[in-house]
Structure formats: C-alpha cells, structure tokens
N, C-alpha and C positions, 0 to 999 in steps of 0.2 A: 389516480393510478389504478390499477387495471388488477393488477395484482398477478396477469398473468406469467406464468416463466416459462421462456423460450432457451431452447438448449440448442449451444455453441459447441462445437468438439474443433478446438486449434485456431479459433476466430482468428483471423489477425485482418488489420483495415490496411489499405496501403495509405500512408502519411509522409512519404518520404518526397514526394511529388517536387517541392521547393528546392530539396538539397539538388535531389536530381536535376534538375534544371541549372541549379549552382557551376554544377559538375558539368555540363556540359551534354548531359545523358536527357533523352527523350523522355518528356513529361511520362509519369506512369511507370517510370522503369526504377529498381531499388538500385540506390545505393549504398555498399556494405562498410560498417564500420567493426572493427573485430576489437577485442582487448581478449589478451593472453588469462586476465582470471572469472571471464565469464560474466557477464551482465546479467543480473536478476532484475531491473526494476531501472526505470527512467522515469524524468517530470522536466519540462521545460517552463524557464520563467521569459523574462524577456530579451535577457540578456546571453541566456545559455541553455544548454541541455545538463542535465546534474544522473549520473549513472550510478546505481547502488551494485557494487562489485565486488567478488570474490577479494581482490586485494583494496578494499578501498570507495573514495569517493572518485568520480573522474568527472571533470567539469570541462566543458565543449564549448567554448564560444564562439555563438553563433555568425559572427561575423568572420571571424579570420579562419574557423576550425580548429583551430589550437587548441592543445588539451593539458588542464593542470592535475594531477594526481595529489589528493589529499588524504591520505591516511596515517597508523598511529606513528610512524616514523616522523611524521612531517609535521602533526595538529595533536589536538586532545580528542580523536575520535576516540570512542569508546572501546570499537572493535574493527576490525578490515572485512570481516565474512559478513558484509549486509546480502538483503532479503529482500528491503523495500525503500522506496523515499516517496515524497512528496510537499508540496511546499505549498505556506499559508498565504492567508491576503500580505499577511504582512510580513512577505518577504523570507522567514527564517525556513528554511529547508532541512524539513526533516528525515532523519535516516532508522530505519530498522535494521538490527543485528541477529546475526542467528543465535547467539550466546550469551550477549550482553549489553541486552535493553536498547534505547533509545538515545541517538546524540542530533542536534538542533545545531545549524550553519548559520551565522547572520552575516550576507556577502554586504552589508552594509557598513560595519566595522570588523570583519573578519574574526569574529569570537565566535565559541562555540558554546552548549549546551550540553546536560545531560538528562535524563529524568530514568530512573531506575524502578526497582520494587521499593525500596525503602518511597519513595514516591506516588507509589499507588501503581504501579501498576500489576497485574495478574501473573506476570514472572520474566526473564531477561530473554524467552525466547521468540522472537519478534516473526509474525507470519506476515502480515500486512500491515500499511499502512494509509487512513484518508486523513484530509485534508479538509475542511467544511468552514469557508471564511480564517478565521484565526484556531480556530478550534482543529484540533490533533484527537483524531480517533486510533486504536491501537488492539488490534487485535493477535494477540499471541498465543500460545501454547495452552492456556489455562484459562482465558477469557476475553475479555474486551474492557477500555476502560477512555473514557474521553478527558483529555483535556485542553484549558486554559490559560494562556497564561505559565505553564509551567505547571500547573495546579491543577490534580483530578476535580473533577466535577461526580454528580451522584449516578452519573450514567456510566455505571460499571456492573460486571459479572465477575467474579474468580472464584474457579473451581473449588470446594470446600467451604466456602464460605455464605455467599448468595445463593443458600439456599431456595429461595423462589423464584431464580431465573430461568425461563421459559427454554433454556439454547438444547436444542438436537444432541449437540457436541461444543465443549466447551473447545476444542481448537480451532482458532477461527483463520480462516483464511480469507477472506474476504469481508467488510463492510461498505454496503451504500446506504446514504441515508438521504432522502426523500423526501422533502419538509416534516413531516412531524414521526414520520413511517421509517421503521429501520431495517434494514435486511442483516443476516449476517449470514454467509457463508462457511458449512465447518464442513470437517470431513467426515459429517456423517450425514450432510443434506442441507437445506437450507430455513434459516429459521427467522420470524417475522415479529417482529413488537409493533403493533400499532393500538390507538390509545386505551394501552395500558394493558392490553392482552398477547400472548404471548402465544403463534402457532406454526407449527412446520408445516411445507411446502413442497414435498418431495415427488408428490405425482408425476407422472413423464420425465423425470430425470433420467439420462442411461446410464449415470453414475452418481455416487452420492458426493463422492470427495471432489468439493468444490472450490473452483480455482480462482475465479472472476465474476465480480456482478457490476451489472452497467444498468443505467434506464437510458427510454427514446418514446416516444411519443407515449409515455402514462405506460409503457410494457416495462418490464424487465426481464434485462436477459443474463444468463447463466451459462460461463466456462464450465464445463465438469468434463471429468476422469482425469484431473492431472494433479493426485495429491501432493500436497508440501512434502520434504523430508523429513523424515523425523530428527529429531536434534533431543 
C-alpha cells in the first residue's frame, strides 16, 4: 500500500445497476428506495440487504423485495437510532447505535446480541462500524476497540485511558484495516498504525472531519467534510 490519500467530497458509486434492471429501468438508471426514518448505513449478505435506520433494523429480501422491520418493539435490539452495520464471515450482522453500543443479528437462528462498555468497548456512542472476517472493529466516540467472538482483543484506544495511542482524535469515524496497516479516520484528520508506529496523514485533505476510508489498487481513499453528529 501506497500510503497515498485521495480526497472524495460526496463519492457515491452507482450499484444499483441489478435492481434497476429488476425494475424494469435501463441498466445505469437509480432506483429509489425511501424509509420514513432515514438510512444511515447499509451491508448486503446474500440473502438480503440489512439497513441501519433512524427507527430500527430494515431487512430487504433480495429476491421478492419485501421488507421486515426489526426493532426494540419487535427484538431485543439495543436501540432503534443506529449509525452503522455490517456483517461477519460468519453470518451475524452487526448494528451500531448512536446511544447504546452495539447489538449482533444471527439470521441463522434469529437471536440477537449485545456487547456494551461493561464489554470493552470505548463508550455506547457507536460512529462506525467494520467487519474483518469474523472479527468486529468498533469505532466510537472515545476510541476504537476490536473484537472476537464477542470478546475484546488488545487492539483498542479509549480516551483517558491508552495513554500511548497514536490517534489525531479519539472520535472515530471511520476504520479500514489493510493486512497488518490500520487506518482510522476521526474528526480531526486521519490517523495510521502501521508496525507499531503510530502517524497522522492529514496533507491535502480539504477537510479534517472524516467520513469514509476505502482502498483500490494499494491507494486509499478518503470521504472528508461530512462530520458525524455529535451525540
């Protein structure tokens, strides 16, 4: 990897190509799906599309289009005002909350999860969320923290505490991680661990407060100007 950062302001890819075509609409043309409490965050497995939403979970099955609403009226989700989701090798789909941590989906026997601060993590207010094989990275308000299993691992930051953690800004909103190289995106610019050292990245950025980090051919590239809310 390259190391270099390319700056995005509003990226969006067109993906919808398939539906469109579903629909009856010329290859290349979008087709709108709306919900009433707003969409933060989508992950498609293979069975569905899974929506992190103002009221909730919203699940899209991809074959009929039918949508099932999952939230705290219905499940044990933690919270209805998610942030983020994304889903593991193995199946469980995880959800970010803006107030109260982390809840995990297993569309395998319909149980859910929770993993909190009392758990490890850096605090309940969930900015993003990756996904790395089985492994759950979690970057929130106060730091970042991976886990396993259900179970932190030692690759964590929280504010006040890890004092020797290299981060710009402990809010993170964005992590990609890159075979051994980690990126984390906060809202004061972007910040890099690779082995074992620890350095910001913020040259040619036109904004610090970072929204998005993706790689493509050994580059990465970088959403900026659209900070999280504060919560």
């Amino acid at each position: 990897m390259t190391g270099r950062l390319l700056l995005t302001l509003g990226a969006c890819a067109l993906l919808a190509a398939a539906w469109a075509s579903a629909a009856g609409a010329a290859v290349g043309d979008w087709t709108s799906y709306t919900w009433s409490n707003g969409v933060s965050d989508l992950a498609a497995d293979s069975d569905a599309l899974w929506w992190a939403t103002g009221g909730g979970v919203v699940r899209v099955d991809l074959s009929s289009l039918e949508t099932t609403v999952l939230n705290r009226a219905r499940s044990t989700l933690v919270s209805d005002t998610l942030t983020s989701v994304c889903i593991g090798s193995d199946g469980i789909v995880w959800f970010g909350s803006a107030d109260r941590a982390v809840s995990g989906f297993d569309p395998s026997n319909s149980t859910w999860k929770r993993i909190q601060e009392i758990d490890g993590l850096p605090d309940s207010r969930i900015r993003t969320l990756t996904c790395v094989g089985s492994a759950l990275w979690v970057g929130a308000s106060r730091g970042f923290a991976e886990f396993r299993d259900g179970l932190p691992t030692a690759n964590s930051c929280t504010q006040g505490i890890d004092l020797g953690c290299g981060l710009v800004s402990f809010d993170i909103r964005a992590i990609l991680i890159s075979g051994s190289t980690r990126w984390f995106g906060t809202a004061l610019g972007v910040s890099r661990l690779a082995a074992g050292e620890w350095d910001t990245l913020n040259a040619g950025l036109a904004s610090v407060a970072t929204a998005s980090l993706a790689t493509l051919d050994g580059e990465v590239w970088c959403v900026a100007g659209t900070p999280a809310a504060d919560g």
